[in-house]
N, CA, C and O atoms as a Tinker XYZ file with bonds, in Angstrom:
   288  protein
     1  N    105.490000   84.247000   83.318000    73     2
     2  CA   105.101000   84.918000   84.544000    64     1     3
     3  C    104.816000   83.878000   85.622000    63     2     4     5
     4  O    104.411000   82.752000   85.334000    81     3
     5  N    105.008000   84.231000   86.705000    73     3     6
     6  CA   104.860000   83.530000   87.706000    64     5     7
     7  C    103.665000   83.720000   88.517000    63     6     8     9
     8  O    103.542000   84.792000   89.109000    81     7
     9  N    102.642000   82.696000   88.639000    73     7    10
    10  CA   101.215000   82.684000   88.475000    64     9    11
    11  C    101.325000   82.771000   90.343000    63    10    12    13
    12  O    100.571000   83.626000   90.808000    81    11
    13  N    101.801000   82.328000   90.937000    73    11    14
    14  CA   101.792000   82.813000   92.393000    64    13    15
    15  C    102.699000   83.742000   93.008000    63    14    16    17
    16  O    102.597000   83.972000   94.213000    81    15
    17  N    103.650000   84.346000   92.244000    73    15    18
    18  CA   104.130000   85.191000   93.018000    64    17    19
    19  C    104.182000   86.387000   91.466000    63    18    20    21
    20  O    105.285000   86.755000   91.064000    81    19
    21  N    103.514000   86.633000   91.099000    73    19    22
    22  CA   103.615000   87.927000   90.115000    64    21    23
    23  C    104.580000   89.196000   90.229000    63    22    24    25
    24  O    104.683000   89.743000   91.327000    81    23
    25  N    105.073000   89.534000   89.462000    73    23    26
    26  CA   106.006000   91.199000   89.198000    64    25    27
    27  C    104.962000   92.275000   89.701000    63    26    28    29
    28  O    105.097000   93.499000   89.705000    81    27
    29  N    104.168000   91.714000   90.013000    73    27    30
    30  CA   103.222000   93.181000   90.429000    64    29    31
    31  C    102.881000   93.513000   91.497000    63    30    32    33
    32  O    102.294000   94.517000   91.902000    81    31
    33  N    103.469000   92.166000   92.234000    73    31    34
    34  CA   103.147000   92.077000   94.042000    64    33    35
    35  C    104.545000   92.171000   94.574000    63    34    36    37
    36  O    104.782000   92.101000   95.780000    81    35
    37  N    105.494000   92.337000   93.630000    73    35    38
    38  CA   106.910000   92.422000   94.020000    64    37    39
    39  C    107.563000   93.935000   94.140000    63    38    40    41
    40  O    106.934000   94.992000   94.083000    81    39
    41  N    108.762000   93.793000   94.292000    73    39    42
    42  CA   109.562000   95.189000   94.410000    64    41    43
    43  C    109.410000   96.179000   95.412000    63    42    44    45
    44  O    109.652000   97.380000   95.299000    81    43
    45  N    108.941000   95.504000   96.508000    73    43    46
    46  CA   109.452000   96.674000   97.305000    64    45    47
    47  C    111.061000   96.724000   97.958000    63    46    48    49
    48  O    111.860000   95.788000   97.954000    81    47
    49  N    111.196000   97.583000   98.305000    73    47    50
    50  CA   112.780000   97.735000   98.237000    64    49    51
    51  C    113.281000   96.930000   99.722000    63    50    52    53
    52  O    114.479000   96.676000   99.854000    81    51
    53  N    112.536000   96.645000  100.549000    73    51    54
    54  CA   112.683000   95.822000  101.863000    64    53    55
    55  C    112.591000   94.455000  101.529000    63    54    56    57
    56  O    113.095000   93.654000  102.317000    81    55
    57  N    111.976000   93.988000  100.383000    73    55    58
    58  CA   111.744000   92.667000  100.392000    64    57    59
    59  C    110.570000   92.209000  100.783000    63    58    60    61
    60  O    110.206000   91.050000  100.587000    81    59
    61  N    109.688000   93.349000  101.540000    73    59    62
    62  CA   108.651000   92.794000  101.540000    64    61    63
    63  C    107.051000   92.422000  100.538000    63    62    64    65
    64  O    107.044000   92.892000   99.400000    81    63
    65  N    106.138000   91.834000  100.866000    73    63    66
    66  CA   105.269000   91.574000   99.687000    64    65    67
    67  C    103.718000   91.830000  100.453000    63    66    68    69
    68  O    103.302000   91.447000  101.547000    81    67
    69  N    103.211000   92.478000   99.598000    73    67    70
    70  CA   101.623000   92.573000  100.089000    64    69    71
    71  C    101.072000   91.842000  100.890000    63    70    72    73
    72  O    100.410000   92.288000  101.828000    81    71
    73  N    101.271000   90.406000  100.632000    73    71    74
    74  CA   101.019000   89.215000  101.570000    64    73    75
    75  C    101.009000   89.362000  102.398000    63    74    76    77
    76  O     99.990000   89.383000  103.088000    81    75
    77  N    102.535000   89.607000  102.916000    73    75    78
    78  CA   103.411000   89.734000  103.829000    64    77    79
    79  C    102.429000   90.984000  105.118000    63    78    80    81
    80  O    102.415000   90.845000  106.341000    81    79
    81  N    101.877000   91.862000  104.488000    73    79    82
    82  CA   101.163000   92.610000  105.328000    64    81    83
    83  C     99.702000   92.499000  105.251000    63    82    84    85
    84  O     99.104000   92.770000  106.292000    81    83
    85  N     99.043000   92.174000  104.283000    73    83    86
    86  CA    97.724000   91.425000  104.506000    64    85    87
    87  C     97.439000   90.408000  105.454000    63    86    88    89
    88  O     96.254000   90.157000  105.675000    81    87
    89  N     98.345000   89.766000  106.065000    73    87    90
    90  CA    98.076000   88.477000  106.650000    64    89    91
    91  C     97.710000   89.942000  108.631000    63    90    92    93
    92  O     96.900000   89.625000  109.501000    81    91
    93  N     97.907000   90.249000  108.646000    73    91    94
    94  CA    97.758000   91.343000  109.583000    64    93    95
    95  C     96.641000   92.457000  109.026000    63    94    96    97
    96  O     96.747000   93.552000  109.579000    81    95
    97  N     96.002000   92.392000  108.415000    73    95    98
    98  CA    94.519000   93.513000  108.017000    64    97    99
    99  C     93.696000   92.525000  108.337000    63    98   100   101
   100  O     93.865000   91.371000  108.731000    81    99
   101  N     92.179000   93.611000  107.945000    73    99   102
   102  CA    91.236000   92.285000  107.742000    64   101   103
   103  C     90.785000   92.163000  106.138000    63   102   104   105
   104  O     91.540000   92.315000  105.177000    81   103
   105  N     89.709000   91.926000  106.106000    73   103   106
   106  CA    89.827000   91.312000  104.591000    64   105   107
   107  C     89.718000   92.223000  103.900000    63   106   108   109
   108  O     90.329000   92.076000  102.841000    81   107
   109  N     88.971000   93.558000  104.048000    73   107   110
   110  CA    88.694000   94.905000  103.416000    64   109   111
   111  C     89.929000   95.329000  103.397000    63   110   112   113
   112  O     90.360000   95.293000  102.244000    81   111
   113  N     90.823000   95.780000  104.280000    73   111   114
   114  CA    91.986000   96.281000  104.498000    64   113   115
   115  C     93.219000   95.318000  103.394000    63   114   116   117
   116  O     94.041000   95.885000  102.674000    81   115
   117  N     93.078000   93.905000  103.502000    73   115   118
   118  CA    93.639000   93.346000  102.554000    64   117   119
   119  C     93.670000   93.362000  101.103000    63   118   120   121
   120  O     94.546000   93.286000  100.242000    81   119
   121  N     92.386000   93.491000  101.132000    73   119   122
   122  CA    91.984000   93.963000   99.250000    64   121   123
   123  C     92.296000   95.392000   99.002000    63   122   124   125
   124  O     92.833000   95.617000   97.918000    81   123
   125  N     92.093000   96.309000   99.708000    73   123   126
   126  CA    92.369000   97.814000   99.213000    64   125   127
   127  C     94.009000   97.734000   99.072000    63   126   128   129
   128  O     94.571000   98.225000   98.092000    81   127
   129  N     94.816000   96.999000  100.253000    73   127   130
   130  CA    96.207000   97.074000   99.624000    64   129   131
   131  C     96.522000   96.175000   98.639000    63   130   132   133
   132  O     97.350000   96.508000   97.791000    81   131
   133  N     95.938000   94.950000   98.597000    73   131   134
   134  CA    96.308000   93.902000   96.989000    64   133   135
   135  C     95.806000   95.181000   95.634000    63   134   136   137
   136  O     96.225000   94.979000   94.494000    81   135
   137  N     94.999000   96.309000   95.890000    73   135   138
   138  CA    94.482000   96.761000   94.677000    64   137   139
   139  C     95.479000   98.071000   94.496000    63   138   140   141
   140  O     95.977000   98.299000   93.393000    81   139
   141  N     95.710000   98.808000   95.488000    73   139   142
   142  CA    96.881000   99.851000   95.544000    64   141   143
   143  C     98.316000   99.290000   95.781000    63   142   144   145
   144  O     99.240000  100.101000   95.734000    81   143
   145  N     98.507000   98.369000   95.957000    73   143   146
   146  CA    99.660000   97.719000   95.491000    64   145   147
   147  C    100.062000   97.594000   93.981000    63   146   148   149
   148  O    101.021000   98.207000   93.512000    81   147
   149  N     99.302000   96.802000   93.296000    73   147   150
   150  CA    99.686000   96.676000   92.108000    64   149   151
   151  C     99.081000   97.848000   91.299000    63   150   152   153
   152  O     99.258000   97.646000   90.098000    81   151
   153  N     98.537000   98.809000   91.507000    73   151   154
   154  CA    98.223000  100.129000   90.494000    64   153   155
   155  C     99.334000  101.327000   91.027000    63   154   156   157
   156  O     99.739000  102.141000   90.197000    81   155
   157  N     99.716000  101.382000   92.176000    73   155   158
   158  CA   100.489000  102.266000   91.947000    64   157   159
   159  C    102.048000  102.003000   92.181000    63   158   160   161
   160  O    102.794000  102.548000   92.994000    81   159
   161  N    102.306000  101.090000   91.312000    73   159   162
   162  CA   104.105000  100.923000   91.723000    64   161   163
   163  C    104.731000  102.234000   90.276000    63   162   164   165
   164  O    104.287000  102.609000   89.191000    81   163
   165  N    105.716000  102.468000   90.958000    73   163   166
   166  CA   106.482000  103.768000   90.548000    64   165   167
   167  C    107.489000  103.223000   89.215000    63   166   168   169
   168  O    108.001000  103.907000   88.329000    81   167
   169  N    107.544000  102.018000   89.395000    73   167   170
   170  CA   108.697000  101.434000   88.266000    64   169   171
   171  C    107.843000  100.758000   86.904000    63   170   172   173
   172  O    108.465000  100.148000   86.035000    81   171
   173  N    106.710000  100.902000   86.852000    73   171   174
   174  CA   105.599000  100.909000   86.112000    64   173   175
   175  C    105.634000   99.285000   85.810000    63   174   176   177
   176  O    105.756000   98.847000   84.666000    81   175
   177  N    105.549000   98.701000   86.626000    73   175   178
   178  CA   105.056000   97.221000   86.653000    64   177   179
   179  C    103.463000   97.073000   87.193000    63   178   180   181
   180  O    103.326000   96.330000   88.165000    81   179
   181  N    102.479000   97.591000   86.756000    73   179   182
   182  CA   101.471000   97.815000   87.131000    64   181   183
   183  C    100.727000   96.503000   86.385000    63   182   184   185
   184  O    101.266000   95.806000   85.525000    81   183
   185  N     99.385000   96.330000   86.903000    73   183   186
   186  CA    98.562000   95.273000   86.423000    64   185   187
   187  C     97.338000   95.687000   85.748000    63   186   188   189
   188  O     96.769000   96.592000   86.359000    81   187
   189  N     96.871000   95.384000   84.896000    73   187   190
   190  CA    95.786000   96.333000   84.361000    64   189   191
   191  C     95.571000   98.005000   84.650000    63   190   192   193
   192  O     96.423000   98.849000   84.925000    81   191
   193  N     94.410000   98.116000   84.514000    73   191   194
   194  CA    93.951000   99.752000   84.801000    64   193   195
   195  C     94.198000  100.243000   85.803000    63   194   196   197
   196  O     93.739000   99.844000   86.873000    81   195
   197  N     94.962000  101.197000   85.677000    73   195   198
   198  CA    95.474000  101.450000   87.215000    64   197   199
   199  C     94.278000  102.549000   87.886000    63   198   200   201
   200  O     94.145000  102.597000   89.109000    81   199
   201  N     93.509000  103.339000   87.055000    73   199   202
   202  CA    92.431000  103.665000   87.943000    64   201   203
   203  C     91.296000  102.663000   88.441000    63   202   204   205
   204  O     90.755000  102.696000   89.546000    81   203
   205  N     91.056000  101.808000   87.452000    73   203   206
   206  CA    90.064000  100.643000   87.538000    64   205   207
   207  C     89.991000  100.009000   89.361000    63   206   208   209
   208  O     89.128000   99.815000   90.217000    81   207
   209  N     91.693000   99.857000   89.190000    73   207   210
   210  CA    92.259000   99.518000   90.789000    64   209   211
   211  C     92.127000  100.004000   92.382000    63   210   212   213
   212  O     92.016000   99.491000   93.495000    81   211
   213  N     92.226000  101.571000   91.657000    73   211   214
   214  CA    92.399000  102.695000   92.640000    64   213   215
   215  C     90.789000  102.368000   93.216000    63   214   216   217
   216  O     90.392000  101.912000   94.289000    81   215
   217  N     90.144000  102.779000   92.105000    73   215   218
   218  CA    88.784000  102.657000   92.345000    64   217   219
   219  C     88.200000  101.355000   93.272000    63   218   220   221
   220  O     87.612000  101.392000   94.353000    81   219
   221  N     88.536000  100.347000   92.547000    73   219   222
   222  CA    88.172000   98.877000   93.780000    64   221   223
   223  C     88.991000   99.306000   95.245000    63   222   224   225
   224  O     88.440000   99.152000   96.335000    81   223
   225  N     90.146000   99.767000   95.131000    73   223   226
   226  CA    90.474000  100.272000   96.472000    64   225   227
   227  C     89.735000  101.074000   97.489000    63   226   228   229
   228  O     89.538000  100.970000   98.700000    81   227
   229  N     89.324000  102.100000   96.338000    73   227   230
   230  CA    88.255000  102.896000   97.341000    64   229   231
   231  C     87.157000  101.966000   97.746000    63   230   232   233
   232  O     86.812000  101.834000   98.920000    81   231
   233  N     86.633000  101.342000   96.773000    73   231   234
   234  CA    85.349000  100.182000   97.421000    64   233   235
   235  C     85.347000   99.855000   98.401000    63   234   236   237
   236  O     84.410000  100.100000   99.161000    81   235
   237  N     86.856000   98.884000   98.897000    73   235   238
   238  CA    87.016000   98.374000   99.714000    64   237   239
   239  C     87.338000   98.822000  101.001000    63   238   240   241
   240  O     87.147000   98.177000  102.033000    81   239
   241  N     88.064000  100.473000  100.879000    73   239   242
   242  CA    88.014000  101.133000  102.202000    64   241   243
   243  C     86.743000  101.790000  102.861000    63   242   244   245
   244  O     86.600000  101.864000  104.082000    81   243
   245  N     85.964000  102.192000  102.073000    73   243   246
   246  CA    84.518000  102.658000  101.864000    64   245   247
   247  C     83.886000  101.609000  103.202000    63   246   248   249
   248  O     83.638000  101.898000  104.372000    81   247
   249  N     83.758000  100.245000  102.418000    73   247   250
   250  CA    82.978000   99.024000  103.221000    64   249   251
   251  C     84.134000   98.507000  104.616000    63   250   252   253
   252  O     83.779000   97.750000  105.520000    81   251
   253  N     85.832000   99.257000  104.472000    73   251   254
   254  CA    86.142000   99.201000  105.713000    64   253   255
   255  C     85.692000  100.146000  107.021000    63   254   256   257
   256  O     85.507000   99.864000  108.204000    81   255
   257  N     85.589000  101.582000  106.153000    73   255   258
   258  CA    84.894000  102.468000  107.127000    64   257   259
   259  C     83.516000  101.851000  107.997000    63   258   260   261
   260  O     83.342000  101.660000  109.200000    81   259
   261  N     82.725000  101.662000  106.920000    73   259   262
   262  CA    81.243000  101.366000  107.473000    64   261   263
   263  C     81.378000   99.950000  108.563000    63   262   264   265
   264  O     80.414000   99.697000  109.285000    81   263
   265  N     82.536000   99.133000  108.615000    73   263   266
   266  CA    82.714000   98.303000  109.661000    64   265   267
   267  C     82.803000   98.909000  110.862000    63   266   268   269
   268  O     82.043000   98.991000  111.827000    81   267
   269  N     84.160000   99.426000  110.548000    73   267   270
   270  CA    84.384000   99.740000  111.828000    64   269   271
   271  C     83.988000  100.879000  112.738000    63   270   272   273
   272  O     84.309000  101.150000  113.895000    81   271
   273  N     82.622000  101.880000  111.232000    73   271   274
   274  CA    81.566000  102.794000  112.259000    64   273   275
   275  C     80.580000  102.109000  112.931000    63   274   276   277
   276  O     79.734000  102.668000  113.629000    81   275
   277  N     80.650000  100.943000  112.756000    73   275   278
   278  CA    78.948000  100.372000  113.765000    64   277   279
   279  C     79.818000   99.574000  114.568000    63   278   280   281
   280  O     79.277000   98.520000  114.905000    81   279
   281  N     81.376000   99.770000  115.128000    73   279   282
   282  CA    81.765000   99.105000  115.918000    64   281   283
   283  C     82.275000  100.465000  116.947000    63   282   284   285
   284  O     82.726000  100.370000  118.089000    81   283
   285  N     82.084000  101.509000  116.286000    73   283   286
   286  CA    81.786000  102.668000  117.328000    64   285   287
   287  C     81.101000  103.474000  118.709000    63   286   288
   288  O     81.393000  104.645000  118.947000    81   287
């Protein structure tokens, strides 16, 4: 396996890579897609628990909401 570019951050059909759109979020926004990225790919190249994932996803949109409500 390839320790910097993993099968689990791969395959989208454009070529593009999570990275590739994290570098444009902020860091909350970056982690909820590094965590729904690799739990829900359709070709079942998934990385561990895929609810385990979902779940840190929600974490991380959760603590994106509460940013950007006190910037309201």
């Amino acid at each position: 396996m390839d320790a910097i570019n993993p099968t689990h951050y791969q395959g989208f059909s454009n070529g593009a890579q999570p990275v590739d759109i994290a570098e444009h979020l902020s860091g909350n926004g970056a982690q909820a897609l590094k965590y729904i990225a690799r739990s829900t790919r359709i070709d079942g190249g998934n990385k561990g628990e895929v609810l385990q994932d979902l779940q840190k996803a929600k974490y991380f949109i959760e603590r994106e909401i509460k940013r950007v409500s006190k910037d309201v």
